[in-house]
Each structure stands twice: as C-alpha cells, then as structure tokens.
N, CA, C and O atoms as a GROMACS GRO file, in nm:
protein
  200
    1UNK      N    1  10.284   9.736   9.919
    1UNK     CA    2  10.422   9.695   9.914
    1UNK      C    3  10.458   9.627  10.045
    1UNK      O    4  10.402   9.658  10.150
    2UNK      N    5  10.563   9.523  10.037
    2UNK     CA    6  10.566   9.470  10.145
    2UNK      C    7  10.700   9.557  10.235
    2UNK      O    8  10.792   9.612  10.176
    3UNK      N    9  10.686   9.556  10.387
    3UNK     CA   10  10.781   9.668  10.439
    3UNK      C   11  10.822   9.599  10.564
    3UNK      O   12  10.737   9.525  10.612
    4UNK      N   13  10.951   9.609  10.634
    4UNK     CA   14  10.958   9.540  10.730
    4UNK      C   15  10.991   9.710  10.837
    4UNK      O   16  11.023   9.820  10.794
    5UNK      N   17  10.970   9.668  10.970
    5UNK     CA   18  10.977   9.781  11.057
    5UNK      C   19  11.083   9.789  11.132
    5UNK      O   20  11.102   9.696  11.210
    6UNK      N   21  11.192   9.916  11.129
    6UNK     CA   22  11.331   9.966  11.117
    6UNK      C   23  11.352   9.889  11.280
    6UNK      O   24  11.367   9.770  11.306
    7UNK      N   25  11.346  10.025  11.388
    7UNK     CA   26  11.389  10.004  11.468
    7UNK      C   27  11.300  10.048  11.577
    7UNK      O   28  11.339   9.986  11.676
    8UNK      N   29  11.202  10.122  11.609
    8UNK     CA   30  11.095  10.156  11.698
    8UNK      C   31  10.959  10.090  11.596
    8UNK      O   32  10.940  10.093  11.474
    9UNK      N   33  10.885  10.034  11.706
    9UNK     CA   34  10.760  10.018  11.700
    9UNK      C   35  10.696  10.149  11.613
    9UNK      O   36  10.740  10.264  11.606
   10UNK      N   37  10.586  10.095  11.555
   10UNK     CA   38  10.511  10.172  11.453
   10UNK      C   39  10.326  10.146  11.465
   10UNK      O   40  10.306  10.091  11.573
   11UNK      N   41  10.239  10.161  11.415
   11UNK     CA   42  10.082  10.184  11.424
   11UNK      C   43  10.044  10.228  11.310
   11UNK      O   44  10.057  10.342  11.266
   12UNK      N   45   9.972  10.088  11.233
   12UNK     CA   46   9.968  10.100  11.099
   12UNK      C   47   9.833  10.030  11.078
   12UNK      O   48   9.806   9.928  11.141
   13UNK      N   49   9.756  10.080  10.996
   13UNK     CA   50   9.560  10.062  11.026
   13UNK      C   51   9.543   9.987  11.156
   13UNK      O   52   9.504   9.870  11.145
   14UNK      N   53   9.565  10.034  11.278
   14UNK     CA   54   9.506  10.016  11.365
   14UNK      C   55   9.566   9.931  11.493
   14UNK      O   56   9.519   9.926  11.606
   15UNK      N   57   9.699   9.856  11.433
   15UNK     CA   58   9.779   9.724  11.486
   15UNK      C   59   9.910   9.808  11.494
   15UNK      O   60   9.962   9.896  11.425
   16UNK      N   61   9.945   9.730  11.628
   16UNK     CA   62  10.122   9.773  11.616
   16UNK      C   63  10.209   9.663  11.599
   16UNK      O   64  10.211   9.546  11.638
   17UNK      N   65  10.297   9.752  11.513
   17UNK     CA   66  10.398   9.614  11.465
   17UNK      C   67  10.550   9.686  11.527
   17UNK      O   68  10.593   9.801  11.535
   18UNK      N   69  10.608   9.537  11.567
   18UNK     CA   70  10.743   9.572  11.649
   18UNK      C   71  10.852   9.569  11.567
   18UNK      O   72  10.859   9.523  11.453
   19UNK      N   73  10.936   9.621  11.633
   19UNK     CA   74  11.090   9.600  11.522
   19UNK      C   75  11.071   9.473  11.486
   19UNK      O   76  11.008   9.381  11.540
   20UNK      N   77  11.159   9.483  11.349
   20UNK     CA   78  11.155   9.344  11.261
   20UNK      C   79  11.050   9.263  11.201
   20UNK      O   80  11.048   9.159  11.135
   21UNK      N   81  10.957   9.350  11.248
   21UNK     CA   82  10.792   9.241  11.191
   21UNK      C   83  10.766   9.309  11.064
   21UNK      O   84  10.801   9.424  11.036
   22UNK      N   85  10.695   9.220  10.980
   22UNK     CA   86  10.679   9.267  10.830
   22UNK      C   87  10.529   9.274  10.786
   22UNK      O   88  10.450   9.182  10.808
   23UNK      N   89  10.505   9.356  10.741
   23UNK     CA   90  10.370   9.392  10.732
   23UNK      C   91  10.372   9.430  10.545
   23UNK      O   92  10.469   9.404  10.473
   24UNK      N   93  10.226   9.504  10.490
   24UNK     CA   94  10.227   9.481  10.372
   24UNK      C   95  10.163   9.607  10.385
   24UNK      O   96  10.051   9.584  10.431
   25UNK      N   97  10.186   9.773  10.360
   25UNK     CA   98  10.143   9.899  10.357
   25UNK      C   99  10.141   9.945  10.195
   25UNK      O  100  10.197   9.886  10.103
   26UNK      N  101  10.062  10.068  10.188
   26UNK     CA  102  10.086  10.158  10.079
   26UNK      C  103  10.210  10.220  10.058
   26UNK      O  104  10.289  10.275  10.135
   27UNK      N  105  10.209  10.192   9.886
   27UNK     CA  106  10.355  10.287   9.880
   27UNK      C  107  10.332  10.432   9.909
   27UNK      O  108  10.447  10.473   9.918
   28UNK      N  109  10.244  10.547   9.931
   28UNK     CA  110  10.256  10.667   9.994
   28UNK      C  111  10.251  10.695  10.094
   28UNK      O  112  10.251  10.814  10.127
   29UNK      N  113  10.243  10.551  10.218
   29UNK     CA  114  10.289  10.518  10.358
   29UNK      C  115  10.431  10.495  10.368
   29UNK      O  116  10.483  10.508  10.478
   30UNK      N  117  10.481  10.472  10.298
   30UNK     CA  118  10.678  10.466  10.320
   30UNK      C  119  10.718  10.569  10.333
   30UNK      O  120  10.685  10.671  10.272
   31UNK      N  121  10.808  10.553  10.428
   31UNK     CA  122  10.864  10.617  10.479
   31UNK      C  123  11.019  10.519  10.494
   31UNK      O  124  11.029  10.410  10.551
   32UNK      N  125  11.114  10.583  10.436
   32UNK     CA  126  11.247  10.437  10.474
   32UNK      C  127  11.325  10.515  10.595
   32UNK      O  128  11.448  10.505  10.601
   33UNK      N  129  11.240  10.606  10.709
   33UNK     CA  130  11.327  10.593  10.847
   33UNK      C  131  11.239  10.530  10.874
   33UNK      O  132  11.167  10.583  10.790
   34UNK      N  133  11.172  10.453  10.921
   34UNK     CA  134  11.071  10.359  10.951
   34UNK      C  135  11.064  10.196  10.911
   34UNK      O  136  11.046  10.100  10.987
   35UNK      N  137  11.090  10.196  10.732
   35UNK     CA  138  11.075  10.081  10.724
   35UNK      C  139  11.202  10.018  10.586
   35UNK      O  140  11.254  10.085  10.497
   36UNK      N  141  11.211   9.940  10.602
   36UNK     CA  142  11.258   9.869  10.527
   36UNK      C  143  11.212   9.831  10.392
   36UNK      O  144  11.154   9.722  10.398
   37UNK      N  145  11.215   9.874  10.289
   37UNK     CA  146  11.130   9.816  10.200
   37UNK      C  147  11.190   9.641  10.121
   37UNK      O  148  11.301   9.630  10.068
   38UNK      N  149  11.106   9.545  10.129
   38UNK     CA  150  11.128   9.420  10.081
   38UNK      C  151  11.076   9.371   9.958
   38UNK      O  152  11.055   9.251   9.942
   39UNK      N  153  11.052   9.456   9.870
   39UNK     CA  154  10.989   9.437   9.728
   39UNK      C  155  11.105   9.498   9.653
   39UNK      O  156  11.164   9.606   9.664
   40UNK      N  157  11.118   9.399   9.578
   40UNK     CA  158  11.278   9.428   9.485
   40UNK      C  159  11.223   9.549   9.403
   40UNK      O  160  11.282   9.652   9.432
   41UNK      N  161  11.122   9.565   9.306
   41UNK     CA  162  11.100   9.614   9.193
   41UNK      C  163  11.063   9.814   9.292
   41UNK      O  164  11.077   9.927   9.245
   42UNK      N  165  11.024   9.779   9.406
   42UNK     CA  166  10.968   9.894   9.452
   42UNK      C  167  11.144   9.979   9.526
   42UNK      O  168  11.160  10.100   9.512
   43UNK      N  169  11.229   9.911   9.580
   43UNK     CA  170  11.342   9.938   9.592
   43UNK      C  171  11.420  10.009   9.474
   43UNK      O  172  11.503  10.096   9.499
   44UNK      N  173  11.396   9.976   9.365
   44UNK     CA  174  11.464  10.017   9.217
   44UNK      C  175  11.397  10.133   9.206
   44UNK      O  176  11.468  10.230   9.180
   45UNK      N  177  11.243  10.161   9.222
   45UNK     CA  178  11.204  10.282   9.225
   45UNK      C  179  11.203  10.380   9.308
   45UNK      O  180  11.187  10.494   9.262
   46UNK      N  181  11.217  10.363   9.434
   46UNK     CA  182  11.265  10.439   9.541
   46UNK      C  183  11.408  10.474   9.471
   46UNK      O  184  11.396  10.576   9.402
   47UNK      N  185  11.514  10.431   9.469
   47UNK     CA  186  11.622  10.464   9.439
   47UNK      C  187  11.610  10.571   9.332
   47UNK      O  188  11.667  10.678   9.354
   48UNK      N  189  11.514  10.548   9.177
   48UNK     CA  190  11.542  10.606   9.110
   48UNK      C  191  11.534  10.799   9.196
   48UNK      O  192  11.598  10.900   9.225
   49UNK      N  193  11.432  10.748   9.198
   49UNK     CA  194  11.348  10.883   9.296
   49UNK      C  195  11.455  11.014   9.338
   49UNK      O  196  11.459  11.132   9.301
   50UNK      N  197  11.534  10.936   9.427
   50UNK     CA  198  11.674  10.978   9.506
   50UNK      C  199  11.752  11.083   9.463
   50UNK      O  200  11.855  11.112   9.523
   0.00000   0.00000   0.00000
C-alpha cells in the first residue's frame, strides 16, 4: 500500500524516510500514528475496521 510518513522520521526495510516522503509498505506495517495512508480503496478499509 502506498503510505506517506506523519511527522518523525521512520526505518522501513532498511532506508529512512523523512516526514512527508512516500514510500510503498505492507498493509500489516501500518500503523496511521506514523503514516498516512494514500490508497483510496485501503482508506475505506481501515475505516471500516474502526
């Protein structure tokens, strides 16, 4: 899923990505204090979740 990164730096297979950079992780790597999720269809399912 594609995810953009909240507000602190993160370390994700091996690379660090800074606030605002968008990277492409597993959905059982989300975490939304961390990231942003940018996949419409994966947002609808997070929500349902809720």
């Amino acid at each position: 899923m594609k995810a953009k990164v909240k507000n602190i730096a993160i370390r994700y297979n091996g690379k660090r990505y800074e606030k605002g950079e968008e990277l492409v992780i597993e959905q059982k790597h989300f975490n939304d204090e961390l990231f942003v999720c940018l996949d419409s269809d994966k947002k609808e399912k997070q929500a349902v979740k809720k």
